[in-house]
C-alpha positions, 0 to 999 in steps of 0.5 A: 115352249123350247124353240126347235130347230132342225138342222138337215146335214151334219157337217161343219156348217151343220155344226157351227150353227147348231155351235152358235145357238147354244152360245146364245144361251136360248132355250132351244132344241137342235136336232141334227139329221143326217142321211149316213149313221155317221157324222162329220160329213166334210170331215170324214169324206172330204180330208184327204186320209193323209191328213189327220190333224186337219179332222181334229175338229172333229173333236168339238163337233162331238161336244156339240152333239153331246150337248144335252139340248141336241139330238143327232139322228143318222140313218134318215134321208130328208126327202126320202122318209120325212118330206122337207115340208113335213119336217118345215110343219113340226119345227120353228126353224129348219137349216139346210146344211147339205153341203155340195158333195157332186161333181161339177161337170168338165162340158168337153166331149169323151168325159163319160169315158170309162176311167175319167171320174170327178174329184167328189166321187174319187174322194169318197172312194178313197175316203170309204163313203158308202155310196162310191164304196163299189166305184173299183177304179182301174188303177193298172195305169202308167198315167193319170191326168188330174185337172185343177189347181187347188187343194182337191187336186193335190189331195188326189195327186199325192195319195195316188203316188205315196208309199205305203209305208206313208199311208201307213198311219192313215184311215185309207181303207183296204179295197183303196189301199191295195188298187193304189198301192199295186198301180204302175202309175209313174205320171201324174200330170196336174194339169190348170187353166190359169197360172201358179198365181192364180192357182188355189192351192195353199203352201203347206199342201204345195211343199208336202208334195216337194218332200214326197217318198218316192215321188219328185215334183216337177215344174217348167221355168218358162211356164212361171212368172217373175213375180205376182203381179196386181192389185191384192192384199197384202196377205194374198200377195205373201201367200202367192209369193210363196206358192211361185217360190215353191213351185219355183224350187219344183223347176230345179228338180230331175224327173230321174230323180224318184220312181215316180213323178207329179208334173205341174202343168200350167195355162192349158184347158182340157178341150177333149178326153180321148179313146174309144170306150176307155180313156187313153189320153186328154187333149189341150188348148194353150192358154193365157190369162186375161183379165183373170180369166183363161182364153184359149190361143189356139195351140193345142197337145195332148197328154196319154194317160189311162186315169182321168180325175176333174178335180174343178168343184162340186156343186149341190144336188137339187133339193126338193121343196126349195127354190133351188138354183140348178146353174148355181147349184145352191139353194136361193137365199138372201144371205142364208134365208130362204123362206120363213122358218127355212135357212141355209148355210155352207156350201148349199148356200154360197157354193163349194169354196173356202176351207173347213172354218169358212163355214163358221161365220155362216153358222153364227149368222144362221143362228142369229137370223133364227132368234131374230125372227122367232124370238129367244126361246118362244118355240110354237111347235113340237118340233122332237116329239113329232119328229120322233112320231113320225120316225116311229110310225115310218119305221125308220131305225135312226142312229143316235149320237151314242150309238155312233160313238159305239161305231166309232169305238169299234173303227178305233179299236179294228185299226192296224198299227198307227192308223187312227181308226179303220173305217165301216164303209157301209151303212150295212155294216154299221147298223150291223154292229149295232144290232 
C-alpha cells in the first residue's frame, strides 16, 4: 500500500516537503490541505504586492501540486470540519505546516487603540486576505509610526508611500489601494530597538527605499556607527556594511526634497501608545545596546502619528491536539518530530524567521524523517480514501488543484493593464466562480 501523507497548510514549507518526498522516488501519496480555496499561503499574503519577482516560486509549487501522486484540498479547515486526530488515524504521516500568521503582541499599555494594528494583519489586508479583507483601516492620517527593522517593516513603510503610478503593476487590490493612495500621509517613522547593524532588513529592500517616486529617506549622522563592529561571518559582516553604507547615504539626503518622507529611526523602544479611544501619538525610551540586547537609559520622546503598525513578528496560533508552545508560539518538537506518525516544518516549528527558502531544509528533513520511520512505500492505512469519505459525509465542498487554476485564470484575466493578476478576496467569491 502507497504511503500517505497529509500535509496541513500549503505554504512554502508545505511545498518543500511535499517537493522532497517526490524526489525520494517513494510510492506515496501527498495530500495537501488548506483552510482558504487558494494555495500559496506566504507567497500570496505575505510578499509585499510590490514584489512579483520574489512570488515567482510559486511557479514550482504549482508543479508540485500537479503532480499526479498529490491532491490539493482548499476550503477545508483541519480543526474545524475534520479533527486533527481523525485526520492523524486515516494517514501513515501527518505534517504541520501552518505557518505563523498572528501577531506578536508589543506588551505596552494603549496598544488596542483604534488605529494601532500588527503587521500579520495589515499585510493580509493589503495583500486581499479574506480574513482582514473588512479591517478598513483609517488611512486619513499625516503620520503613521511602524516599529521594527526588518524587512516587514519596509514592506509596509513603502507601500504606504508610493505612487499609484508605482503601484500601478501590482496585485494591490482596489479597497487597499484607493484608503493609501487618497491618505495625506506625509511621515513615516520607522522606528528600532537596536542599531542599523543589528536591524534585519536586507540591502536591496533597504536601497529600493533610497529610489522611491515621491518619497525621500531619511537618517541621522549621530544615530549611526562608524563601522560594524563583532565577531561574525565574513558574509554577515558585507552584509552589515552594506546596510551602514545605505543607511549612510539616507543621512545626506533633505526632508524638502519629496512630498513625503520615511525617517529612519534608531535605539528607541515603544514604552506607550498614546490618546484616548484613537491613537494620536507613540512615546519612547532611548536605548543602547548591550550584549546585544536594547536596554533602556531613561530618556524619553514622543512621535504624534494618527497610524500605528507593530511590525515586531508573528507567532502561531495554538493548534489543537499538540502539545503546542504557547510562549513559543510553536508546536513541540525534536527537530520537527512531534509524536509518532506527527511532524512539523516551517514556522510552526521553529518560529517566524528567515526568508521564503529557509524553509526548504525543513521540508527535506521532514521527508526523511517520514521514510525513516514508516519505511518507503509501506503505507498501512487509507489515508485519501478515507479523507475523501469523510468530506463527503460532512459536506464540505473542497476545492481541487484544478478548480484553482480556474480562479487563478479568472484573477489573470480581470487585471488592469500591467498588473499580473486581480485578486478574489473572498472565499464567497471564489466558490462563486466556480459554481
Amino acid at each position: 500500500m502507497s504511503l500517505s501523507v497529509a500535509i496541513i497548510g500549503s505554504g512554502p514549507a508545505a511545498f518543500y516537503t511535499a517537493g522532497a518526498l517526490l524526489k525520494s522516488d517513494t510510492d506515496c501519496r501527498i495530500d495537501i490541505i488548506e483552510r482558504l480555496p487558494c494555495p500559496y499561503g506566504l507567497i500570496r499574503f505575505g510578499v509585499a504586492p510590490d514584489h512579483e519577482k520574489t512570488k515567482n516560486v510559486w511557479r514550482a509549487f504549482a508543479k508540485t501540486a500537479a503532480h499526479e501522486k498529490v491532491n490539493f484540498y482548499g476550503n477545508v479547515e483541519i480543526g474545524k470540519e475534520i479533527s486533527l486526530g481523525e485526520l492523524r488515524r486515516i494517514y501513515d504521516a501527518v505534517v504541520l505546516a501552518v505557518g505563523a500568521g498572528s501577531d506578536r503582541a508589543v506588551g505596552i499599555p494603549g496598544e488596542d487603540k483604534k488605529g494601532v494594528f500588527g503587521s500579520a494583519t495589515f499585510v493580509n489586508w493589503y495583500n486581499g486576505h479574506p480574513d482582514c479583507r473588512d479591517l478598513e483601516p483609517d488611512l486619513d492620517v499625516q503620520a503613521a509610526v511602524v516599529l521594527g527593522n526588518g524587512n516587514v517593516a519596509i514592506d509596509v513603510a513603502r507601500v504606504l508611500v508610493k505612487t499609484p503610478g508605482e503601484m500601478a503593476a501590482t496585485d494591490l487590490p482596489d479597497y487597499a489601494a484607493r484608503p493609501i493612495h487618497a491618505s495625506p500621509l506625509t511621515d513615516v517613522y520607522m522606528v528600532g530597538r537596536r542599531g542599523p547593524n543589528e536591524a534585519k532588513y536586507t540591502n536591496v529592500e533597504l536601497r529600493e527605499m533610497g529610489r522611491l517616486e515621491n518619497c525621500v529617506a531619511l537618517a541621522e549622522a549621530a544615530q549611526l556607527p562608524d563601522s560594524v563592529a563583532g565577531e561574525m561571518s565574513d558574509r554577515d559582516r558585507r552584509m552589515k556594511e552594506k546596510n551602514l553604507a545605505t543607511v549612510r547615504e539616507f543621512t545626506t539626503r533633505k526632508g524638502d526634497e519629496k512630498p513625503k518622507r520615511v525617517h529612519f529611526k534608531y535605539y528607541a523602544q515603544p514604552v506607550e501608545i498614546l490618546g484616548d479611544a484613537r491613537v494620536t501619538g507613540v512615546r519612547f525610551e532611548r536605548t543602547q545596546v548591550v550584549d546585544g540586547r536594547a536596554e533602556g537609559v531613561g530618556e524619553y520622546f514622543e512621535i504624534a502619528c494618527g497610524l500605528v503598525v507593530a511590525a515586531i513578528g508573528y507567532t502561531s496560533r495554538p493548534v489543537a491536539e499538540t502539545p503546542f508552545d504557547a510562549r513559543g508560539g510553536i508546536v513541540r518538537n525534536d527537530d520537527g518530530r512531534v509524536e509518532d506518525g506527527l511532524y512539523a516544518v516551517g514556522w510552526i516549528k521553529r518560529g517566524p524567521s528567515g526568508v521564503i527558502g529557509s524553509n526548504k531544509p525543513d521540508g527535506k528533513l521532514a521527508a526523511e524523517q517520514i521514510l525513516a520511520d514508516h519505511g518507503a512505500g509501506s503505507g498501512e492505512k487509507s489515508g485519501r480514501a478515507a479523507f475523501e469519505a469523510l468530506l463527503a459525509e460532512r459536506g464540505v465542498r473542497a476545492v481541487s488543484f484544478s478548480e484553482w487554476q480556474t480562479i487563478e485564470a479568472a484573477e489573470i484575466a480581470n487585471a488592469r493593464h500591467g498588473a499580473p493578476r486581480k485578486k478574489f478576496v473572498s472565499t464567497g467569491e471564489m466558490l462563486a466562480l466556480l459554481g
